[in-house]
N, CA, C and O atoms as a MOPAC input file, in Angstrom:
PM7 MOZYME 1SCF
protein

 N     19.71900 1    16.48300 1    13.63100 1
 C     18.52800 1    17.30100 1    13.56900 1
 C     17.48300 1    16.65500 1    12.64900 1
 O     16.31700 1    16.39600 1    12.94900 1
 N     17.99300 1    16.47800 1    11.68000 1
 C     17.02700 1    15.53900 1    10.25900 1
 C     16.34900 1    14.65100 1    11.06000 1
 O     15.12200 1    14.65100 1    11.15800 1
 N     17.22500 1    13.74700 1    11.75200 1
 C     16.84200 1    12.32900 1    12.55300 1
 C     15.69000 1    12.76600 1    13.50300 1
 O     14.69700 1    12.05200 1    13.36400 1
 N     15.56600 1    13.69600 1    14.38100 1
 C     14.84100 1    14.30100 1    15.05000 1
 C     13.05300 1    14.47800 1    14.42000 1
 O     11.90400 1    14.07600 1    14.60800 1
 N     13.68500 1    15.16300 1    13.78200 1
 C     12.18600 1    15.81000 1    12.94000 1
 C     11.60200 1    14.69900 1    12.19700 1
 O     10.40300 1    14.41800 1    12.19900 1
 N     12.60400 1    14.02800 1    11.50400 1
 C     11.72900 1    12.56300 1    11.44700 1
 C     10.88300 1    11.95200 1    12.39300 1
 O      9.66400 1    12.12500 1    12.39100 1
 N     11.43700 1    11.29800 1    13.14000 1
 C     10.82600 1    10.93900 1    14.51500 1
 C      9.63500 1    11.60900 1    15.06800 1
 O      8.64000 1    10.99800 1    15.45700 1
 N      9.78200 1    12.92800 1    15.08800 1
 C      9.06800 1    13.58200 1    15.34400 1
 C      7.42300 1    13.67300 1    14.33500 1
 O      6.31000 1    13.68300 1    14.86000 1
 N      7.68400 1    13.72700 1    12.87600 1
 C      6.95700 1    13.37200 1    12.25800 1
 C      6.06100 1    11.81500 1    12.24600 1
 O      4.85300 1    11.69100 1    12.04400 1
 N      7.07800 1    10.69700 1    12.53200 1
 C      6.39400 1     9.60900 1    12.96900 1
 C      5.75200 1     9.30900 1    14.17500 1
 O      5.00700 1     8.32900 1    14.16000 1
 N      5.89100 1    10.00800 1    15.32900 1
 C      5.33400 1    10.15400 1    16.31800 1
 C      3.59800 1    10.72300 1    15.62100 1
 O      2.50700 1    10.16300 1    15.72300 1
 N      3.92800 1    11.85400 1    15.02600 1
 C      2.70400 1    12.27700 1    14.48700 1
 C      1.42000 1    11.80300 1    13.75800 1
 O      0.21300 1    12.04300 1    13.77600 1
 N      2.60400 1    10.73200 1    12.88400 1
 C      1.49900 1     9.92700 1    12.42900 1
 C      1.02900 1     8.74600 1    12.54400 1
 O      0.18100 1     8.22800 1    11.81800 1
 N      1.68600 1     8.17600 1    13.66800 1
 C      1.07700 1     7.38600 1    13.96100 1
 C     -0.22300 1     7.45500 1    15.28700 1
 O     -1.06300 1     6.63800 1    15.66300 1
 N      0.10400 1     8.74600 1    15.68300 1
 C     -1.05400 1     9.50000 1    16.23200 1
 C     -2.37000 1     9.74700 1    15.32000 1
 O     -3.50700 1     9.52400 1    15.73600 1
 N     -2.10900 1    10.17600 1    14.18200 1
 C     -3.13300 1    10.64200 1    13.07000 1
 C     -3.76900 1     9.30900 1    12.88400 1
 O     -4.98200 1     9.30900 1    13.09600 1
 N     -3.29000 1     8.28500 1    12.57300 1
 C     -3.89700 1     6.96000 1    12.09300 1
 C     -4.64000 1     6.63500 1    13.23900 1
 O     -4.77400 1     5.41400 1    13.15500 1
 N     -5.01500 1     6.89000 1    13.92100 1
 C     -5.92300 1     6.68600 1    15.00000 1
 C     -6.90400 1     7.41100 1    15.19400 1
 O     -7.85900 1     7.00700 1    15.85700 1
 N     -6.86200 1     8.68400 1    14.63000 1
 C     -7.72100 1     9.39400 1    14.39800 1
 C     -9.09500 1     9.35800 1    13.66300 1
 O     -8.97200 1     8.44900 1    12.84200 1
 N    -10.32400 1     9.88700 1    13.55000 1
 C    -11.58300 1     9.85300 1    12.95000 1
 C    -11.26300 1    10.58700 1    11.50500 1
 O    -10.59200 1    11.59100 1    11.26200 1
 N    -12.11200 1     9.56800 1    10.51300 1
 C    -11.91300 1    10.32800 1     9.39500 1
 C    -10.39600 1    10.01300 1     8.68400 1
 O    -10.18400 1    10.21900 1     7.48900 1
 N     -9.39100 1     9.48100 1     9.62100 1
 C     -8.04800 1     9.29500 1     8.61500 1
 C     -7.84200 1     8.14800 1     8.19800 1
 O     -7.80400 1     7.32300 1     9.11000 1
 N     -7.66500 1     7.67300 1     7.01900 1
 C     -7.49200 1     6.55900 1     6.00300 1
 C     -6.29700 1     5.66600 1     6.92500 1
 O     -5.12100 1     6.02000 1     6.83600 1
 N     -6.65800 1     4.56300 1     7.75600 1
 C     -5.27900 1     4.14200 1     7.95300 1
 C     -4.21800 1     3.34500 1     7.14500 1
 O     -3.14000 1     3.01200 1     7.63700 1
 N     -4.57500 1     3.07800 1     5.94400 1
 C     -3.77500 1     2.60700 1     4.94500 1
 C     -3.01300 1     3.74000 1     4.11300 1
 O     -1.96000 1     3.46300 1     3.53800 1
 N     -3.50300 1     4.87300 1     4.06600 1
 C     -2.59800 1     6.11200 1     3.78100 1
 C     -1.48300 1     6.65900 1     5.07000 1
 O     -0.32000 1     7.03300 1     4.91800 1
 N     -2.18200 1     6.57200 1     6.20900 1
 C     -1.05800 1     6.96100 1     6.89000 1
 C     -0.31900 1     5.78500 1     7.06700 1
 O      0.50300 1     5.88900 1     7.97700 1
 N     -0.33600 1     4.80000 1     6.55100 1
 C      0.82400 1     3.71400 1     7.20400 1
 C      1.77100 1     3.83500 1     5.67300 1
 O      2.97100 1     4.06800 1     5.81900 1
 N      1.08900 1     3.63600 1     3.84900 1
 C      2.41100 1     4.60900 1     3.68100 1
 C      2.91700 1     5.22700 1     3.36200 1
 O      3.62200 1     5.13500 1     2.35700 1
 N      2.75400 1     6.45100 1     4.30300 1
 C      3.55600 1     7.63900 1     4.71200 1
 C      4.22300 1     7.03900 1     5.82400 1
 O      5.22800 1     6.54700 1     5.31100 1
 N      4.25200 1     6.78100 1     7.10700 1
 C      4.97400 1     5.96300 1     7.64800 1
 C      6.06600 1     5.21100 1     7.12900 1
 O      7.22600 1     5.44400 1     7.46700 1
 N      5.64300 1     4.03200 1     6.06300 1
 C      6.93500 1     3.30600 1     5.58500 1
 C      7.62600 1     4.29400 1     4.89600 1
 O      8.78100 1     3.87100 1     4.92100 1
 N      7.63500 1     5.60600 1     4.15000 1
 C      8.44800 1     6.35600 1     4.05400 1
 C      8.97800 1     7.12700 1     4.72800 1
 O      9.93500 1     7.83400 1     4.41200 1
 N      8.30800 1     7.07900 1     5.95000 1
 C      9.25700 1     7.92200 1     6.91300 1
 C     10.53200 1     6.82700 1     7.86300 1
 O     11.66700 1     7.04100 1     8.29000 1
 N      9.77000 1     5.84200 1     7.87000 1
 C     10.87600 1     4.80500 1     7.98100 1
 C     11.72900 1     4.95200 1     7.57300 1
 O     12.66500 1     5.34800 1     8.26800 1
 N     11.92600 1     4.64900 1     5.83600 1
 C     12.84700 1     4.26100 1     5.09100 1
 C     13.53200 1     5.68500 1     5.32100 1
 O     14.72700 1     5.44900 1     5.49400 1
 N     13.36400 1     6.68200 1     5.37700 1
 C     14.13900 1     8.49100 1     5.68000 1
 C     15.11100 1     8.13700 1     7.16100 1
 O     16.26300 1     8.53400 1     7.34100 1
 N     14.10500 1     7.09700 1     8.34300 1
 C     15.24300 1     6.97900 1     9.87300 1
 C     15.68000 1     6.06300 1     9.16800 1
 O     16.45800 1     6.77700 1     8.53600 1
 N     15.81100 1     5.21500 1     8.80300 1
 C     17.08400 1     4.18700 1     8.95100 1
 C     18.30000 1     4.90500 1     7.54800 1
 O     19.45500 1     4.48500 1     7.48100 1
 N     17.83700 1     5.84000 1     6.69500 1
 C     19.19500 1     6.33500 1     5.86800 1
 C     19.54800 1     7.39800 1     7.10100 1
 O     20.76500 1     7.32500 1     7.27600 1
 N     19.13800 1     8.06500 1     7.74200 1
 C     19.16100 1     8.74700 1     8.43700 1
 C     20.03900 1     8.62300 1     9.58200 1
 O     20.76600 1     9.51900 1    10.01200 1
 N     19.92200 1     7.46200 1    10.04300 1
 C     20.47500 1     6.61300 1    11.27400 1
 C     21.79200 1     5.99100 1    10.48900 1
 O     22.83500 1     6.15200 1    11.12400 1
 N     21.91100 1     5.40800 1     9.40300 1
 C     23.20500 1     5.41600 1     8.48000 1
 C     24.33600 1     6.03300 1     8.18200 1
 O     25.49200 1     5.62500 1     8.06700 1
 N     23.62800 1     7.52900 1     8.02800 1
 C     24.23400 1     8.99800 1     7.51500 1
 C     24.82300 1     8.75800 1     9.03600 1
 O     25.93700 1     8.24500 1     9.15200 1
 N     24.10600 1     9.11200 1    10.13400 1
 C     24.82200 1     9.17000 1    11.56900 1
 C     25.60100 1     8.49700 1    12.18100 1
 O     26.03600 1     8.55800 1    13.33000 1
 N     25.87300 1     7.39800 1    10.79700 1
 C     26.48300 1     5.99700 1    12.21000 1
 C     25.81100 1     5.26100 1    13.40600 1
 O     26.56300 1     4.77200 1    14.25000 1
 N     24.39100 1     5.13100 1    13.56500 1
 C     23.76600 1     4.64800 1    14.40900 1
 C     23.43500 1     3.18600 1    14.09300 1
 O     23.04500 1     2.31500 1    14.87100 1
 N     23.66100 1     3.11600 1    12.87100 1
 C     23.06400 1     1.67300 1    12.33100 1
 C     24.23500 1     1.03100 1    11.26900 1
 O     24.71100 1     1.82200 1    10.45500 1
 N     24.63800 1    -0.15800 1    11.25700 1
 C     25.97700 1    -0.51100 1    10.23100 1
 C     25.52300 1    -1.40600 1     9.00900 1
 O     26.34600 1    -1.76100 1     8.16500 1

């Protein structure tokens, strides 16, 4: 579920960074922290070794 809503959140923002008005050096990082959240994430699950 965690893994999900992550994703889901990065879907989001990398939508936003394209957007008018949004800093794209702020949303990218927020991005690398949402990264670094899927791959512990993907760890916790066993998806990644």
């Amino acid at each position: 579920m965690r893994y999900l809503s992550l994703k889901a959140a990065q879907k989001e923002l990398l939508a936003a960074r394209r957007e008018p008005g949004v800093d794209p050096t702020i949303a990218d990082e927020l991005l690398n922290g949402v990264d670094r959240m899927l791959i512990a994430a993907a760890q916790d699950m066993k998806l990644l070794k």
